[in-house]
Structures are given as structure tokens and as C-alpha cells.
N, C-alpha and C positions, 0 to 999 in steps of 0.2 A: 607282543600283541600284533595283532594284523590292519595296524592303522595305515593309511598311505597319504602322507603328507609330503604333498608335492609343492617344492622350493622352487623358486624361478632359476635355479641353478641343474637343472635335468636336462644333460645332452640327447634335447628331444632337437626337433628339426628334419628336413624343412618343408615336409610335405604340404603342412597348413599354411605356409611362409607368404606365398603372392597374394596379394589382394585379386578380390576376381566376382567379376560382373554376372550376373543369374539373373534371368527372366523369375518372376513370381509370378504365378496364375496360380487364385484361389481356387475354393470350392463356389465362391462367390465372386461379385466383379473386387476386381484388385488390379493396380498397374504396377508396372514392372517397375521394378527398385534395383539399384549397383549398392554390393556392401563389400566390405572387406575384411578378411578373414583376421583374425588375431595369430600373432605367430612368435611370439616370448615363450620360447622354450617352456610350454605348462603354463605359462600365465593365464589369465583366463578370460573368457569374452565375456565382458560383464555387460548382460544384453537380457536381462531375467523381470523385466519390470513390465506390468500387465499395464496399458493404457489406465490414466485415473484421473479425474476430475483435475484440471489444470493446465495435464501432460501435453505434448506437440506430436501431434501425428502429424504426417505430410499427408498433403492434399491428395487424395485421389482411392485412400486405404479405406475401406470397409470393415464393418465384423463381419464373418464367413458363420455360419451355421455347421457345425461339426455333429453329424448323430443328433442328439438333443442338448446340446451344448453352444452354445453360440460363444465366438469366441472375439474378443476385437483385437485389432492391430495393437502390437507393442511399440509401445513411444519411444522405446531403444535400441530397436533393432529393425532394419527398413524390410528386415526377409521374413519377421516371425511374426505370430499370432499367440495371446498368453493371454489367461487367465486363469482363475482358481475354480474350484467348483469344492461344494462342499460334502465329507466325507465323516464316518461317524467317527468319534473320539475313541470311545471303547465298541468292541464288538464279543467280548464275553461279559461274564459273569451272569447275575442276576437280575438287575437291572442296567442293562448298558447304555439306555437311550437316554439317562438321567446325566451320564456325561457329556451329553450334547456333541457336538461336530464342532471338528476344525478344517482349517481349507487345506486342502492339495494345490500344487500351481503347477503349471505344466507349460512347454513351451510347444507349438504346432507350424512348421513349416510343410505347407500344401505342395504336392509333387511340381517341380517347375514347368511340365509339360499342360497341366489342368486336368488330366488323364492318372490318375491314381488306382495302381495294380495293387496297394499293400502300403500297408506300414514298417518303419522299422522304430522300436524303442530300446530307446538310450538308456543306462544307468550307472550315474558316477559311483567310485568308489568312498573310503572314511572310513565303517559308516562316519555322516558329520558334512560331509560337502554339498555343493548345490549342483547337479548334472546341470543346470541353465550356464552355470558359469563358466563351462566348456564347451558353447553350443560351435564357438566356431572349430575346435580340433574335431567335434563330431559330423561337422558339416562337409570340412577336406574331408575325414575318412571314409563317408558316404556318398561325395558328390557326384563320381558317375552315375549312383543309381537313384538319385532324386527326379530325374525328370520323371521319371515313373512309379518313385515312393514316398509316400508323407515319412517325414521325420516328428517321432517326439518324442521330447525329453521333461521328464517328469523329475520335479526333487520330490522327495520322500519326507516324509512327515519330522519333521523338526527343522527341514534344513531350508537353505533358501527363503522362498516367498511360502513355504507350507506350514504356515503360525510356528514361525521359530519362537525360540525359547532361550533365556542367556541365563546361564550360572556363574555369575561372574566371579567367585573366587577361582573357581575351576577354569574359566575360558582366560583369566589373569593369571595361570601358574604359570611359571618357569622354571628351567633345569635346576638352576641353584636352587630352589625353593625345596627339593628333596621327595623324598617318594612317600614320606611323611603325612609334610601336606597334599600330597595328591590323593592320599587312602581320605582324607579329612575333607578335602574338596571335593571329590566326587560322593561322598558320603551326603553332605551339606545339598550337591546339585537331587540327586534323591529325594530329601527331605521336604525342598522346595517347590520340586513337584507334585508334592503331596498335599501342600497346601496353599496353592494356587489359586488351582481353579472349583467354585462350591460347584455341588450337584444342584439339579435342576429341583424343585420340590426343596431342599434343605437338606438336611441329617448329615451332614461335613460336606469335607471334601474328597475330590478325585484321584483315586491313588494311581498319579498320572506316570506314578513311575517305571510302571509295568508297563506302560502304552507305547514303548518306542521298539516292541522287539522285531524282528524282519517279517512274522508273520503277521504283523497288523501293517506295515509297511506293503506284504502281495496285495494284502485284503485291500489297500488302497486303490493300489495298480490296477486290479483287477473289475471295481467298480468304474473306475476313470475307463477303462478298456470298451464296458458296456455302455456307459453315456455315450461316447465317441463315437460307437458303432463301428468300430474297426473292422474286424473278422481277425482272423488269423494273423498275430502281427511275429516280425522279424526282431529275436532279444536281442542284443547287445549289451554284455554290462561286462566291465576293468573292474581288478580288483575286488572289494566288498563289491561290488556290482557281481561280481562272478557267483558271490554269498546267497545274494538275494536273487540272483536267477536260478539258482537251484533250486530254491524254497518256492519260488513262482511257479517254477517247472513241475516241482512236485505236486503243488497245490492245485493251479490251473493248466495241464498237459493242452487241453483242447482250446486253451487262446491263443495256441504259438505255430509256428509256422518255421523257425529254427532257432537256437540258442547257440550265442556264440559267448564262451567263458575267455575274457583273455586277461591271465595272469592268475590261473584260478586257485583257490585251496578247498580243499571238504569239507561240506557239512557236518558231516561223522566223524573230524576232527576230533577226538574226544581227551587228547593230551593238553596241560595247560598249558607245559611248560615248552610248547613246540620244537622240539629239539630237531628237526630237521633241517630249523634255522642255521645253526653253527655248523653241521655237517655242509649242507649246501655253500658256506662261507669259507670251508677250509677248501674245499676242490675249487671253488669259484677261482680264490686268488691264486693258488698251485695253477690255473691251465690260463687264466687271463695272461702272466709272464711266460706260460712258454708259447703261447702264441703269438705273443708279440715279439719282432724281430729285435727290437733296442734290448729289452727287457732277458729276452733267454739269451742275449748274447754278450747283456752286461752282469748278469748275475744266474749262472744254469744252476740247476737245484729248485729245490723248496720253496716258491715264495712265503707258503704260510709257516714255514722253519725258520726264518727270517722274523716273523711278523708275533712268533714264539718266544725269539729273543728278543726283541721290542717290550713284549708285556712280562718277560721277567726283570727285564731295566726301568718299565716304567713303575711295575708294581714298588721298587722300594724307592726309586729315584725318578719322581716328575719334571720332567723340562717344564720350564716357565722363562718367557722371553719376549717383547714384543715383535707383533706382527699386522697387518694390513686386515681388517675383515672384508667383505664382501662388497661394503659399500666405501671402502675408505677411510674407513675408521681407524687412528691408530689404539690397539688394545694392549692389555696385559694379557697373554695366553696362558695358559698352564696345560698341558696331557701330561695325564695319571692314566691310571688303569681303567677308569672309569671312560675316559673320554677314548681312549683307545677300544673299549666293547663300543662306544657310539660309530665310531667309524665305520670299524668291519660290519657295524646292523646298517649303517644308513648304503653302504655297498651295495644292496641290492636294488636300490633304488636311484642311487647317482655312482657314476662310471667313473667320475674322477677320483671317488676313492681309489676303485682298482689303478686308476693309472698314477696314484702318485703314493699311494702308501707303502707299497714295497720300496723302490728307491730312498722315501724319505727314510723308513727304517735305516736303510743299508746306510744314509748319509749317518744318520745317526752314531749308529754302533758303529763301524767303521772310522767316522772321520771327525765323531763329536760334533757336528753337525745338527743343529737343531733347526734351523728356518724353514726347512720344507716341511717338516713335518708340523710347526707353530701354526705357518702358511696354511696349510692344509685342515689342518683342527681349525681356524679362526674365520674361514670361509665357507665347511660345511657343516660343523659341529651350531645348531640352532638354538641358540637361548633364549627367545626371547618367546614373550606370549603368546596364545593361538589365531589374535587379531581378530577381528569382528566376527562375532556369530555368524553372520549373513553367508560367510566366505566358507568359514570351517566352525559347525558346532559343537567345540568339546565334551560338554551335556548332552548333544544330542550320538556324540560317540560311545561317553558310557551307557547312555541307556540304554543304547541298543547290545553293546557288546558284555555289557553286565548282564542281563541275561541270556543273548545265543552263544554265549564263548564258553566251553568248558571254565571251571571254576575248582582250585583245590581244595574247596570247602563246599557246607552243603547249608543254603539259604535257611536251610530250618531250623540251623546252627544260631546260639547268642553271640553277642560280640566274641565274648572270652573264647567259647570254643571254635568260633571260627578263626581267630587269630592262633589257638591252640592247633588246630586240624593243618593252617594253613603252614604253620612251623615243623609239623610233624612230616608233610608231604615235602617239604624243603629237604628235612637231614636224611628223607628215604631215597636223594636223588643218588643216582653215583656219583664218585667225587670227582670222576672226570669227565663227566656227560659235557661241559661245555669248554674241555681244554682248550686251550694253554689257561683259561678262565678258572677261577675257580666257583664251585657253586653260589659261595655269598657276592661274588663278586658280581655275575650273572645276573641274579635277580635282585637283586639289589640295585643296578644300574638306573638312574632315574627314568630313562626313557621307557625302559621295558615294563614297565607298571604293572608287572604279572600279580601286585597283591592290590590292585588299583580299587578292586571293589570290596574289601570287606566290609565298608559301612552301608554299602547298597541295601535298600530297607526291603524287605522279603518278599517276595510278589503275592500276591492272593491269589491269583489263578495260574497254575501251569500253561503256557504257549510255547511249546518249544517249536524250532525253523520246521520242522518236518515232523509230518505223523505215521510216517507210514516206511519204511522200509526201500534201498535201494533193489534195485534199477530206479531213478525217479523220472526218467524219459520214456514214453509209450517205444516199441521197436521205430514207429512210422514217423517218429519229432526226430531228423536226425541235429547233433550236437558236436561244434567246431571248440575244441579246447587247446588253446596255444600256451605256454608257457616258455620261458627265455632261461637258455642254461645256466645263466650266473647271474638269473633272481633268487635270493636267500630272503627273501619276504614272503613270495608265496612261491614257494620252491617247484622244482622241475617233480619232484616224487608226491609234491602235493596236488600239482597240476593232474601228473597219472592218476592219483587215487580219484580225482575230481572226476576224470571222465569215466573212469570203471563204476562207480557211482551211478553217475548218469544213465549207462547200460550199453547193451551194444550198438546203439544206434549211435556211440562217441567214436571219434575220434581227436587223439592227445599230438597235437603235430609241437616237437621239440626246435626253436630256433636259436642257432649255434650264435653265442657274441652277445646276446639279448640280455639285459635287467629285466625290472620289472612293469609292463604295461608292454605291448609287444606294438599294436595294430595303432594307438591312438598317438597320431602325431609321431607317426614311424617315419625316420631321418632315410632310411633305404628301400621301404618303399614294396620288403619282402611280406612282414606282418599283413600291411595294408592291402596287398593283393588280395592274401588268401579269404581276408573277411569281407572283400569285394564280392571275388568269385565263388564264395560260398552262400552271399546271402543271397544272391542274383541266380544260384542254382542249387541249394540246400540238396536235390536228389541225388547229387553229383558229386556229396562229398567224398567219396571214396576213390572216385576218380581222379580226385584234386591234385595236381602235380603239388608235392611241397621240396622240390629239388633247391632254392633256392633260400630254403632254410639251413643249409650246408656252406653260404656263401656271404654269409653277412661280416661285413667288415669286421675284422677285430678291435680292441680296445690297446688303442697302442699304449701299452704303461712307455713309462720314463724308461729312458737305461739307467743312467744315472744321474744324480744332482753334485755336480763337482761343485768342489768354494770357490777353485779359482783354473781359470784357462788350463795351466797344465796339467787336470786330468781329466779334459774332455775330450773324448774320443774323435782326432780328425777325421772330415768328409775323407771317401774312398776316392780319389786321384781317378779319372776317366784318362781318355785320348786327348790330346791337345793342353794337358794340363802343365805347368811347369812353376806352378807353387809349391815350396817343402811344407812341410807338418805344421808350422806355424801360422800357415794362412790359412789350412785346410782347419786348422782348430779353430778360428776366427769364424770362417763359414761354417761350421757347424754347431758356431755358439748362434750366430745369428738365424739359424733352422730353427734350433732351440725356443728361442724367444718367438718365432712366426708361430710355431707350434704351440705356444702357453698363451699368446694372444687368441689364437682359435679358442682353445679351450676355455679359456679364463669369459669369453662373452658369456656363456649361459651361468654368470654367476651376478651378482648385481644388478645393476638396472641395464642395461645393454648400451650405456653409450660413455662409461669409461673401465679403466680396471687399473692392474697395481700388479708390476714387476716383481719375480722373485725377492731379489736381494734392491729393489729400487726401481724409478721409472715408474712412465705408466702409458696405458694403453686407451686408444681414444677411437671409439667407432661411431660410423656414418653414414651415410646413404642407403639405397634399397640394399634387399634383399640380394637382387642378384649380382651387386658391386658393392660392395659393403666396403669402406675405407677403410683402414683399420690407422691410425698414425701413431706412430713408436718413438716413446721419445725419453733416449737414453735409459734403456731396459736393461737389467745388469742378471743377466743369467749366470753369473760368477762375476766372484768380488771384483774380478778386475778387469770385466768386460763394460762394456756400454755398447746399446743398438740401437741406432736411430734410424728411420725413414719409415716408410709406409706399404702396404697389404694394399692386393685389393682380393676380396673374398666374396665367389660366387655361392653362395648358401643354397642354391638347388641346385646344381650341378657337382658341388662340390671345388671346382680351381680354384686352388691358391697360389698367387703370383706375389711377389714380395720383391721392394727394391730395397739396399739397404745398406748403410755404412757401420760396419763395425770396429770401434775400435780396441784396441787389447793394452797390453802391460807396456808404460813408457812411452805410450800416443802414438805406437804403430798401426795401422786401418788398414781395413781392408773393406774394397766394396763387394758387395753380393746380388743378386740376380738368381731367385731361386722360382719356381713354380714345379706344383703337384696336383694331382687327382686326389681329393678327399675321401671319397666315399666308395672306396674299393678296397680288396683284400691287401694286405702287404703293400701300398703304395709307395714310388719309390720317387724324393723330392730332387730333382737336376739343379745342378748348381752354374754358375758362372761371375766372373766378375775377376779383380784385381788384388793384387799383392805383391806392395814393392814392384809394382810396374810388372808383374810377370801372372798371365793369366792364370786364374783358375779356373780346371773345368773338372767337376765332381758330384759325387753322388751319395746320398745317403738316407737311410728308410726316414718315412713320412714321420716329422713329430709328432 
């Protein structure tokens, strides 16, 4: 399915990272406010609450007058202006007006100069999330061109502040809970909508469960657009945002001024079973190890041949062991088959699968080795519920994706025969469309909920995303479509098909190294350009240098995960060096551990983590000094690293002081620092062993 559930474990960073001071000048009198920008890898700037009877505004904020909208200051936020306006319920059928209106809520930062050339609008992905809840990563990715552009980010009808709606068996499922109760829960959220809310006059109720599909979500946009008085605004949608600006695009061509898709899939998707997923996942992990130096030069070959023989050992024999999850916790893990298709789907959305899932394999098969790969399931593999509606609406996911997502059944179908049609499009699949997977295995996997709607109650009136046929961009709307070579969520070929769609006024720019979300809260800085200088010259996208989507850092996989010191590959011996192999193994277990500290921050809450095999890791201070303290981290059984990082997260240096000790209380000190955020980086070492210097070198963890 094309849901985008983003974990606070996404090596996103750090463009949104500093805090940072903006003049505000309204449309109206308003004084200048300092805010600060939110910067947890994807976490989210929870700053969506419209001023209300109670609330604390600072002294000196006004409501601004927007078009015919008057809007007041948000009591949560010192730079934005929110509120709701109302919009109708239904906009078909026969009587639509009897369903009365619900609110839209929107957030409105006024250009910082006072001087406003244009708008630009924001819209999150899901569907199910709130765009306000990321107003600060949309604010970094816009902020040079605020002095001279309103920003607004509007949620979409279910989500956020726009009359949410909880189906709480559904928004309570979990993985354990089976794909079972998901067909049963999302069936229930359906139902519930049905009998809600009465119509105006009497005669039942609102069959509210037709009302969430993307085209009543444009028809929102698009009335919000005319209150505001905009003119020609600037898209922006990530993800299901990429969904819904098609559909806007098609629908309203003459309210836009440029559309930028990033991470995009088609409209005219019309397969259920998206099989360019698994294709896009077998090349992803094949080219993430041979571009990485540890990786092609600890294991050459195959990574997804590797990753092959993993799922024919898990399929009859599960590892189960315990391991650390994310926050600390000790658990019981188990990976089966099941949780091994979770991994390689959640890959295109977190990077640490590519960087640890091959090695873990190889520890595995290779050396009976189970931890990294426990480790690795028990920190990214999510079980637990979808947490408040407000955040992410799982009702408000199916309702939208139950109707605009192709379906292997057909609504006018009964239970039976839709369960009947939907089994028959099962055994017509080939039987190796999702190798090394097999078909039951596939869809059947709890997360992929590809039979997720068969209880979805039938809609009454046809609304599909689009009515009308590609090209959906006039020649004169030109449209920027970015997608990331080893996104397997909304893939590189779906991306292409996205802008051929659109017409020829797209262009599809490929960025090499890239998941999935390219520009928003982009760590290098390449994404983020392009949708700078595109929206600041949309005539000019043809012109657009994209040289620098050729040059984005790789995804350094592991080389390997040794058990213990002697089989990790020693640092490479420079000039001046006069340590043998023994010290150099030492300093390269303690690179090891700097490197799993860096990585290990965007998983938990950012201020501790949890060692391979023991230890833990403790972060602190800003952004651009970040402590890191290491204390006794055992990157093999018979290692220990203690001392401390410091990590500059916008720049990328990492500096590390550190004692390691090895088998039988031999230590060695270390002194390493590198460049993060470059191709192939190479980390220098120096320090002690047995009183005889080391001085060495070895690729960046």
C-alpha cells in the first residue's frame, strides 16, 4: 500500500536542525517573533492549534485579514496564523447540502518581508497525517523564499484540526493483531461512518464514508484557495501529497503556478498488487553494497542473493532471541519470513535497513550470528498502534485509500464475492512476481494490507481522483518530479510514470543515494535546492542544473558484524604508524562503535541508545556539538569503547576521543575524526597501542 509512516528513526537531517530567528510582518499590524525550528529526524512541529477561548497569545499579535478570511494568531506557534473555515461535507449526490459542513484548518505564515509576491502550499503525505505537524521541516525547506512568499499548509479533511474522526478498533490495531482484524477493523471504521452523523431535515444518516476520497479533499483546497484570495499558488506535496496534487492539478490547472511532486507514484496506478515495490527493493539493496566501500569490499556479489538465503533459513527456521528495542526496552524478538518482508518494505523509507540488513544476513548464515539482525528487527520493525488520530488518522487513511487505490475486487461485489474475486486475483499472480517471497507470503504479510478493504461499505456515488485523461498539466504549469533511486515505496519508475502523466511540461530529476521524501528535511542539501530554485523560477525548470543529484553521499552499509575482535577488519596502517594488526583491530572496532552511535541517534528519543552487543550511548548539547558519551559499547563480544564524540550535525565532523579495550584488558586509545556528509568519506585515525603510535585509516562508518 502507499502509506508513509514516518518513525522518528528516518536519517533525515539537518537542514531544519538550528533554531533560527524570522522577522514576521503580516498582512496586518503584527510584531516580530524568534521561533525555533523542530529538528528530530521527522518528528514533528506540533504548532497546528488555531488561537481559542483561553489560549496565550503574546502581546502584540493580531488577526490579519486574508481575502475574506480573517485569520488570528496561533497560541502555538509565535510565526503562524490558523484557523478553520467552513467547507461543505458532501459535494455530490442529490441532496449534498443536507450533509452540512465540516471545518478545514489551515495554517498561514505571511511573507517575512510584508511584501507578498505568491503563495506557496504545502501538503503532507498518509493519506492520514496533519501537513501542520510538519510546519517546521516545511518552513527550513522554504525559508529563503518566505520573505517574499506566504506559506500554507492546509490538513485535509479527516486529519489534524479538519473535524478528525477516530475509529478506534482500527486506530488500536497492531501487527500481532493479523491482517484478519485489519479487513474487520477498517470494515467497522466504514460502518461507523455511516452512522454518525444524521442529515439535516432527518431520513438517516450520512454515508460519510464516501466523503474522504482525494477529490473532495482538491474540492476543499480549492474553495480554501478562493476565500484566501491567493492567485496562482506554488504546490508542494511528499508523498500521498504527490497523489493529491495530481488530482488538484488535473482538476484546478489555473490555480497553480508550479507543482512540485517529491516522491511521487500515478494516479493511473491501476495494479493493486504494486509490484514495482519488490523490483525496486531487489536493485535498491544489490547497488546500496556495491556503493558502499565497507560493504563491496566485505561481501562482493549479490547483496539481494544473500538476503535470498536469509528468507529461505527464515522461512523454516525463525531466530528468536532477546534484543534492545528502540527505546530501551528489553524484548523477546523473533524474525520469520514475515518480519523479514517488513524490513526490506520499510527500506525504502529508513536507510538503516539497507545499512544493516545485508551484514546482519551474512552474520547470520555465515557465523550463526543472530544479534544484528534481532537488533535490527527490534528497532525498526513497529508494533505498536497508530497513536492519536490527531498525529496519524488510520480511518482517515482507509477512507481515502479504499476508494482512490486500485482494489482486486469490484465495490458492487457482496462480501462473498469479493472475498471470492479477491482470492482469485491472488492465485492469477505469478508465483514469483515477489521472489525470493512467495505469493501467500507477500500478501499476506500484516503490513501490506492489500485485502485491507473488503468490508469498505460501497460508495453511492462514483468520485474517482481524476476525470479526465493524461497530460493533467496545461503545456504552460511547468512540473518538478523528484524521486530517490532506492525509494521502493514510491519507486524511481513510478516517479517517471508520474511526470509522463503530468505532460510535457514535467520533468522526472532521479537523485542517486535518495529513500523516499527527497527535498523535505533533506540531510545534503541536494533535494532541497532544486525545489528552492525551481519554485523561485518555475520557467527555468529546464535549465535547472540537477548535477548534483549524481553526488549525494552513499548509504554506508556495515561490512561486517564480527562476534568478536578477530574478525574485524584492521584500520589501513598510514605513515608514522608502528601498531601491528592488533591495535589496528582495536581502532577499527572503536570507528565501528562512533559510527553505530551516529546512526543509532535517529532511532529513539535522541538523548540515549543501546550498543550492539551491550553499552550505551548518551547524547547532548546543540545541534552543532552534539556529545555523544560512550560508555563501554561492545561492538564484539570482546570489545568495550568508552569515551566520547563530539558531532557537528550540520556540517557533518565527527571527532571522537576514545579508549578501547580488547581480549585480556589490552587498550588501546583512539583519536579519530571525519566529514559526514560526503561521498566515500575517509575517517583518520591516531592514538596509542602498547606505547607504539597508531596512525591509520579507514572508510567512514
Amino acid at each position: 500500500m502507499r502509506v508513509w509512516r514516518p518513525r522518528p528513526r528516518m536519517r533525515w537531517l539537518p537542514a531544519a536542525v538550528a533554531a533560527v530567528t524570522l522577522p514576521v510582518a503580516g498582512l496586518a499590524p503584527a510584531a516580530a517573533a524568534a521561533g525555533s525550528v523542530p529538528a528530530r529526524s521527522g518528528a514533528a512541529a506540533r504548532s497546528g492549534a488555531a488561537a481559542r477561548p483561553g489560549a496565550t497569545v503574546p502581546p502584540g499579535r493580531h488577526p490579519i485579514r486574508v481575502g475574506s478570511v480573517t485569520i488570528p494568531p496561533c497560541a502555538s506557534s509565535p510565526l503562524a496564523w490558523c484557523t478553520t473555515i467552513n467547507v461543505p461535507y458532501q459535494y455530490l449526490g442529490r441532496h449534498p447540502a443536507a450533509a452540512g459542513t465540516i471545518r478545514l484548518g489551515f495554517q498561514w505564515y505571511p511573507a517575512t518581508s510584508g511584501h507578498a509576491t505568491g503563495t506557496v502550499l504545502a501538503v503532507q503525505g498518509g493519506p492520514g497525517y496533519a501537513t501542520t505537524d510538519y510546519a517546521g521541516e516545511y518552513r527550513a525547506l522554504f525559508r529563503p523564499l518566505l520573505g517574499s512568499r506566504n506559506l500554507l499548509l492546509v490538513n485535509l479533511r479527516g486529519t489534524g484540526n479538519s473535524s478528525p474522526f477516530t475509529c478506534r478498533p482500527l486506530q488500536d490495531w497492531r501487527l500481532a493483531d493479523g491482517t484478519a482484524a485489519y479487513v474487520t477493523d477498517t470494515g467497522k471504521c466504514g460502518r461507523q461512518l455511516n452512522h454518525t452523523r444524521r442529515l439535516i431535515g432527518g431520513g438517516g444518516y450520512v454515508q460519510a464514508s464516501d466523503l474522504y476520497t482525494t477529490a473532495d479533499a482538491a474540492r476543499d483546497v480549492a474553495l480554501l484557495l478562493r476565500r484566501l484570495e491567493t492567485g496562482k499558488v506554488d504546490l508542494y506535496g511528499d508523498s500521498y501529497g504527490t497523489y493529491f496534487s495530481q488530482v488538484f492539478t488535473a482538476r484546478y490547472p489555473g490555480m497553480l503556478r508550479s507543482v512540485t511532486l517529491d516522491s511521487a507514484y500515478p494516479v493511473t496506478q491501476r495494479d493493486p498488487w504494486y509490484p514495482s515495490t519488490i523490483s525496486a527493493a531487489r536493485r535498491a539493496f544489490r547497488v546500496a553494497c556495491r556503493r558502499s566501500v565497507a560493504c563491496h569490499a566485505a561481501a562482493p556479489g549479490s547483496s539481494w542473493a544473500r538476503i535470498t538465503r536469509l528468507a529461505a533459513l527464515l522461512r523454516t527456521r525463525p531466530v528468536t532471541g532477546r534484543a534492545t528495542d528502540a527505546y530501551g526496552k528489553q524484548i523477546t524478538e523473533q524474525v520469520g519470513i514475515g518480519q523479514l518482508i517488513e524490513l526490506v518494505n520499510n527500506a525504502g523509507t529508513d536507510n538503516i535497513v539497507y545499512r544493516e540488513l545485508d551484514p546482519a544476513a551474512r552474520a547470520l548464515l555465515d557465523s550463526h550470528d543472530a544479534v544484528p539482525l534481532l537488533r535490527l528487527a527490534a528497532t525498526d520493525i513497529f508494533t505498536g498502534d497508530s497513536g492519536p488520530a490527531a498525529q496519524f488518522n488510520d480511518g482517515s487513511y482507509q477512507a481515502t485509500t479504499c476508494l482512490d487505490y486500485p482494489q482486486p475486487f469490484r465495490y458492487g461485489q457482496g462480501p462473498r464475492q469479493r472475498k471470492a474475486a479477491y482470492a482469485a486475483a491472488v492465485a492469477a499472480l505469478p508465483g514469483r512476481l515477489f521472489a525470493p517471497f512467495t505469493v501467500r507470503e507477500w500478501v499476506t504479510e500484516p503490513a501490506e494490507e492489500f485485502d485491507a478493504c473488503l468490508d469498505w461499505p460501497a460508495p453511492q456515488y462514483p468520485d474517482p481522483p481524476v476525470t479526465t485523461p493524461p497530460p493533467f498539466a496545461p503545456k504552460s504549469l511547468p512540473v518538478l518530479v523528484l524521486s530517490g533511486d532506492l525509494d521502493s515505496l514510491t519507486t524511481p519508475a513510478e516517479g517517471r510514470q508520474a511526470a509522463r502523466d503530468m505532460g510535457p511540461s514535467a520533468r522526472w530529476i532521479l537523485i542517486h543515494n535518495d529513500t523516499h521524501i527527497n527535498a523535505l528535511a533533506d540531510t545534503f542539501g541536494c533535494a532541497q535546492g532544486l525545489v528552492r530554485s525551481f519554485v523561485a523560477a518555475p520557467a527555468r525548470l529546464w535549465q535547472l542544473s540537477a548535477s548534483c543529484t549524481r553526488h549525494t553521499p552513499e548509504i554506508r552499509v556495515v561490512g561486517k558484524f564480527p562476534r568478536w575482535l578477530a574478525g574485524l577488519t584492521p584500520a589501513t596502517a598510514a605513515a608514522g604508524n608502528r601498531a601491528g594488526r592488533p591495535g589496528r583491530k582495536l581502532a577499527a572496532a572503536g570507528a565501528a562503535v562512533v559510527g553505530d552511535a551516529e546512526w543509532r541517534w535517529y532511532y529513539g528519543n535522541g538523548t540515549e541508545g543501546w550498543g550492539l552487543r551491550g553499552g550505551t550511548y548518551r547524547y547532548s548539547g546543540p545541534a552543532t556539538a552534539v556529545r555523544v558519551t560512550l560508555r563501554a559499547v561492545r561492538w564484539t563480544a570482546d570489545t568495550a569503547v568508552s569515551g566520547h564524540a563530539s558531532w557537528d550535525q550540520v556540517t557533518g565532523l565527527m571527532r571522537a576521543w576514545l579508549t578501547v579495550t580488547g581480549p585480556g584488558g589490552t587498550a588501546a586509545t583512539v583519536r579519530l575524526h571525519y566529514l559526514d556528509y560526503r561521498p566515500h568519506p575517509v575517517a583518520e585515525i591516531s592514538g596509542t597501542f602498547r606505547s607504539r603510535p597508531i596512525v591509520a585509516t579507514i572508510p567512514a562508518p
